[in-house]
C-alpha positions in Angstrom: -21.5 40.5 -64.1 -19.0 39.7 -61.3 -17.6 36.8 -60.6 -19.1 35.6 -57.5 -22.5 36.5 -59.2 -21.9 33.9 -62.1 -20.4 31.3 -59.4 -23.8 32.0 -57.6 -26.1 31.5 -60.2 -24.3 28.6 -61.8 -24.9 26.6 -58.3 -28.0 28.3 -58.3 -29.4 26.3 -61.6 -27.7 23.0 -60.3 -29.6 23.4 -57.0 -26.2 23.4 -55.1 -26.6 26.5 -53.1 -26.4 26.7 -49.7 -26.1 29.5 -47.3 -22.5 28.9 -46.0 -21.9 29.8 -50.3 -23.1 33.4 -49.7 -21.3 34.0 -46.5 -18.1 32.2 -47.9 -18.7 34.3 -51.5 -19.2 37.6 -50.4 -16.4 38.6 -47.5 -14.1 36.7 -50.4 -15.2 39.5 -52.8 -15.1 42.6 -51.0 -11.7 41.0 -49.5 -10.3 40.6 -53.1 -11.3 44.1 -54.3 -9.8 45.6 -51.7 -6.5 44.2 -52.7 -6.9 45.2 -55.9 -7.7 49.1 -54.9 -4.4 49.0 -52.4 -2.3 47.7 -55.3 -3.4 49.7 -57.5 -3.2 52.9 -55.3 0.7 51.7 -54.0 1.5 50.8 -57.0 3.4 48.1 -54.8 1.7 44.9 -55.7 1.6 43.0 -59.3 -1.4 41.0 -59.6 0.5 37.9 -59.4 1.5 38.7 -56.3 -2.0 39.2 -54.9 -3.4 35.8 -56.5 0.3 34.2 -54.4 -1.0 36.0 -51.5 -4.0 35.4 -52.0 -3.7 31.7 -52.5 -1.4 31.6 -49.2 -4.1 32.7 -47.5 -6.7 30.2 -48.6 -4.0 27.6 -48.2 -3.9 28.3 -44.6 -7.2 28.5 -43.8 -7.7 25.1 -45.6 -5.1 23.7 -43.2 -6.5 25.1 -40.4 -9.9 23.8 -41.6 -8.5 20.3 -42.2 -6.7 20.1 -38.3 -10.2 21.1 -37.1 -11.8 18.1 -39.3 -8.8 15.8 -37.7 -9.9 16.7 -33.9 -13.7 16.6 -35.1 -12.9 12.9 -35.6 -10.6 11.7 -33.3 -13.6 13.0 -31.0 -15.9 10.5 -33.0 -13.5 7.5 -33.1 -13.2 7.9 -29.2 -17.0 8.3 -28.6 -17.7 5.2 -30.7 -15.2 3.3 -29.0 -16.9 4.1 -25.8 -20.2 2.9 -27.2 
C-alpha cells in the first residue's frame, strides 16, 4: 500500500483524522511522484536531492505558516487589549 494510505489509516484507528489530513495528504503525493517520474526521466536528480528539495520546500511553507500564526495573534493580543 502507499504511504499516504498507511499514514491515513493509522490516524484513521486513532480517531485523528480530519479533513485538512486528506487535502494536505493527497496534493503531497501526487506532488512527490511527480518528482520521482522527472528524475527519473532526466536522469538529473538523486533521490537525496529530491527529499533536500523537498524538505526546503516544506521548510518554507512551515515558515510561512508560522508568520501567518504570528499576525493571527498579534491581531488577538490587540483585540483583547481593547476589551
Amino acid at each position: 500500500p502507499h504511504y499516504s494510505t498507511l499514514w491515513r489509516d493509522s490516524k484513521k484507528k486513532r480517531g485523528l483524522l480530519e479533513s485538512s489530513d486528506l487535502n494536505w495528504c493527497q496534493p503531497l503525493a501526487l506532488d512527490r511522484l511527480q518528482a520521482m517520474l522527472a528524475s527519473r526521466l532526466n536522469g538529473k536528480k538523486t533521490g537525496e536531492e529530491l527529499v533536500q528539495g523537498w524538505a526546503k520546500s516544506r521548510r518554507l511553507e512551515l515558515e510561512a505558516a508560522r508568520g501567518e500564526v504570528i499576525e493571527i495573534l498579534r491581531f488577538l493580543g490587540c483585540q483583547s487589549a481593547l476589551c
